[in-house]
C-alpha positions in Angstrom: 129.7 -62.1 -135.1 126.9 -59.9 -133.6 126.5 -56.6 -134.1 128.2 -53.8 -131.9 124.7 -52.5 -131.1 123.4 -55.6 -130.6 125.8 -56.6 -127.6 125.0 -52.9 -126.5 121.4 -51.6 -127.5 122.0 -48.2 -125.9 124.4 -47.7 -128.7 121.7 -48.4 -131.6 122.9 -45.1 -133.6 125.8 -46.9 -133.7 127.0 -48.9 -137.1 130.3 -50.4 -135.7 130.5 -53.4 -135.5 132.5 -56.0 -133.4 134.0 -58.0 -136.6 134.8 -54.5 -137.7 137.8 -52.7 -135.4 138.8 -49.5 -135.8 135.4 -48.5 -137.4 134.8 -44.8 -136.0 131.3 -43.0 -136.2 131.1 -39.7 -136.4 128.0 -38.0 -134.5 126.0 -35.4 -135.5 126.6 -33.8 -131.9 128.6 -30.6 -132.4 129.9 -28.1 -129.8 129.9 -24.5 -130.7 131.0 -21.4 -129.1 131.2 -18.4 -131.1 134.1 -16.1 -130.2 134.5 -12.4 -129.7 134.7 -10.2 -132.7 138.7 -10.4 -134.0 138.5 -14.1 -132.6 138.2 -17.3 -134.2 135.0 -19.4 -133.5 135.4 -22.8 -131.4 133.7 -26.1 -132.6 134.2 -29.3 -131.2 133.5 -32.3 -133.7 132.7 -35.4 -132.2 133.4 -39.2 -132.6 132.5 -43.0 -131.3 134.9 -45.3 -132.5 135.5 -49.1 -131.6 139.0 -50.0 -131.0 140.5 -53.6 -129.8 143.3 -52.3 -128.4 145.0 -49.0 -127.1 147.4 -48.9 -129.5 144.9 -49.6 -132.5 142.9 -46.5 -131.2 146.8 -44.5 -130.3 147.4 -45.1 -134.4 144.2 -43.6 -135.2 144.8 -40.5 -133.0 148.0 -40.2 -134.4 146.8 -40.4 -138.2 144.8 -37.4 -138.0 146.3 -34.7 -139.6 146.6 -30.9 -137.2 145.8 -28.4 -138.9 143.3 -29.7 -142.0 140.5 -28.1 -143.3 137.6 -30.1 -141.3 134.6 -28.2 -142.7 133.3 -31.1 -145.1 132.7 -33.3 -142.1 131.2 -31.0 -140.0 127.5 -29.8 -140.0 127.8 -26.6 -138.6 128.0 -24.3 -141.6 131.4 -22.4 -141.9 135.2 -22.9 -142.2 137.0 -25.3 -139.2 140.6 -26.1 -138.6 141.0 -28.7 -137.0 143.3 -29.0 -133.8 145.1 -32.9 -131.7 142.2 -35.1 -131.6 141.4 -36.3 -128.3 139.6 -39.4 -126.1 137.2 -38.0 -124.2 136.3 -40.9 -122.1 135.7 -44.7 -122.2 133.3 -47.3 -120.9 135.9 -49.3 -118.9 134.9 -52.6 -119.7 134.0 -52.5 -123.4 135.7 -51.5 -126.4 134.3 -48.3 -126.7 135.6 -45.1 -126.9 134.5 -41.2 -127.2 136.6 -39.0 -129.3 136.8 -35.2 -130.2 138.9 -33.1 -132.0 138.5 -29.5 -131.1 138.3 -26.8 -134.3 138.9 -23.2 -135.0 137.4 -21.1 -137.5 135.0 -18.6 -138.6 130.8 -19.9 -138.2 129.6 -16.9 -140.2 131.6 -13.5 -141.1 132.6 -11.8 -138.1 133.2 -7.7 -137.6 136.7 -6.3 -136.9 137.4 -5.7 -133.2 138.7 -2.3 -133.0 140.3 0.0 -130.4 140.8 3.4 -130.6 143.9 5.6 -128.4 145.8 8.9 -128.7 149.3 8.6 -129.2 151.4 11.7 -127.9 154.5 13.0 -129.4 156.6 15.3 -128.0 158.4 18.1 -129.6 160.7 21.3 -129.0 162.2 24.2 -131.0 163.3 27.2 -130.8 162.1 30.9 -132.6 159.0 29.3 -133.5 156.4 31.3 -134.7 152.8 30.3 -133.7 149.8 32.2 -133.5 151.5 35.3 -135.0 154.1 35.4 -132.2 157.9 34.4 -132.2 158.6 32.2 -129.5 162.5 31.8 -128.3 161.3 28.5 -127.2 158.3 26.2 -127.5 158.0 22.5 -126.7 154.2 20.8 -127.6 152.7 17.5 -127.2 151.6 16.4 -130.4 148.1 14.0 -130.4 148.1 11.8 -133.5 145.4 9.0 -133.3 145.8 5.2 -133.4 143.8 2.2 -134.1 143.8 -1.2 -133.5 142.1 -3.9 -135.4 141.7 -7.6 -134.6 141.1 -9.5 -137.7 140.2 -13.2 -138.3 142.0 -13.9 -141.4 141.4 -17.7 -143.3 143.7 -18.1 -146.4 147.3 -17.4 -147.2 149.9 -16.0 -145.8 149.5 -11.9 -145.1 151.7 -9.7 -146.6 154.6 -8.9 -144.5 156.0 -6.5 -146.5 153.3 -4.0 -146.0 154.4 -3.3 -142.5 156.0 0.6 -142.1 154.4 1.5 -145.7 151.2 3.6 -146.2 147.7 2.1 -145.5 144.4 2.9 -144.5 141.9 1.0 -142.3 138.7 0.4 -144.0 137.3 2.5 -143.1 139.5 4.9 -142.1 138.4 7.6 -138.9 138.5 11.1 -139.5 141.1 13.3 -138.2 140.9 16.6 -137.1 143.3 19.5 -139.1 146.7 20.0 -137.7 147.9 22.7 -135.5 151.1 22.9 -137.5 150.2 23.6 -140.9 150.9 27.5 -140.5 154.3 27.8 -138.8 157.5 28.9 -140.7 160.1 25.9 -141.4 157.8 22.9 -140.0 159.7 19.2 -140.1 158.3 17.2 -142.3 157.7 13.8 -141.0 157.6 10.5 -142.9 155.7 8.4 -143.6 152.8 10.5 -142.9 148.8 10.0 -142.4 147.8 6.0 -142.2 150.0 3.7 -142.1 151.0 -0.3 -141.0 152.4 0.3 -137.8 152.6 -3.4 -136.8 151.2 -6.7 -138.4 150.6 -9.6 -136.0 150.2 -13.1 -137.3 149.4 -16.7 -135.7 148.7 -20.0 -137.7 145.7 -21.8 -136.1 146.7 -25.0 -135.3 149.7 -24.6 -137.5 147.6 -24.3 -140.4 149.2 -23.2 -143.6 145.8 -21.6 -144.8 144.2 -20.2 -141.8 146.3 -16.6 -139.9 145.0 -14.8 -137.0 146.2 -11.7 -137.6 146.5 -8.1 -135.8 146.4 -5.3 -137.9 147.8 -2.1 -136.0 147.1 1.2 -137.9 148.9 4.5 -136.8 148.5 8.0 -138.2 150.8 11.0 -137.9 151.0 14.3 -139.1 152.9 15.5 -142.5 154.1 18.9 -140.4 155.4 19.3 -136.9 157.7 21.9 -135.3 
């Protein structure tokens, strides 16, 4: 039986073989796009294979797990989950077929994308005394400070539980001093300073080891009218 690359020389990096079917290849070609900071990385891994038949190459496509840790196959350094594998295209007339499987993951560490925003509050009360006056009425808009994070996380499952309790983002902005810390029978408002507003999570590929997650941070003032 001659050799694959012998019946086609312009496949010579080839080692499949025609007495061999279902041999697959994979190349050292790799695709990579590096995503924004707070999102994964994109690397597409890809694959010559010679298949007899449809379905032979079908049952391959189908044995390939969603959602594995791909990083010992691929050369481009980092962690990759990989996604459906894929034929890309296919000589017509020969046995031959192209495959990729498209990956997400992280090429090198990545910084947090963050976003910054004012979050007004309103409030009213009556006989309030501010600035050394009494006033019968007084309604104020009260500016905490927000931030949001965009975090690539790879490994368990985050902690749900910490949403609504008190954390800090790392680091944590300063924040100016309260208006309200000198008027007579303030509310006190809990929880106060940083905390978990909201916690965003999505499996890559329906990995159970790699979460893209959004981390949303609030702060609020201990004292208001």
């Amino acid at each position: 039986m001659p050799l694959f690359e012998d019946k086609w020389p312009e496949r010579q990096i080839l080692v499949l073989t025609e007495d061999a079917p279902g041999s697959v290849v994979k190349s050292r070609r790799e695709t990579l796009e590096i995503g924004e900071p707070g999102q994964p990385d994109k690397l597409i891994l890809h694959y010559d294979a010679f298949f007899t038949s449809r379905s032979a190459l079908n049952a391959w496509l189908i044995a390939q797990t969603i959602g594995t840790n791909r990083s010992a196959v691929a050369e481009t350094a980092g962690t990759w989950i990989g996604g459906p594998a894929r034929v890309a295209s296919r000589e017509e007339e020969e046995p031959f077929y192209r495959l990729v499987i498209p990956c997400l993951g992280l090429a090198t560490a990545k910084p947090d994308a963050v976003r910054w925003f004012a979050v007004t509050e309103s409030q009213t009360g009556e006989n309030i005394l501010y600035l050394g006056t009494l006033w019968q009425k007084l309604q104020a808009e009260i500016i905490g400070y927000g931030v949001e994070i965009d975090r690539v996380v790879l490994g368990s499952q985050p902690n749900m539980s910490q949403v609504g309790t008190a954390l800090a983002p790392s680091p944590a902005p300063s924040v100016r001093p309260s208006d309200w810390t000198s008027i007579a029978d303030p509310v006190r408002q809990y929880p106060d300073g940083w905390f978990l507003a909201d916690l965003r999570t999505q499996r890559i590929y329906g990995s159970s080891t790699a979460w893209l997650c959004t981390y949303v941070y609030r702060y609020k003032y201990p004292l208001t009218p």
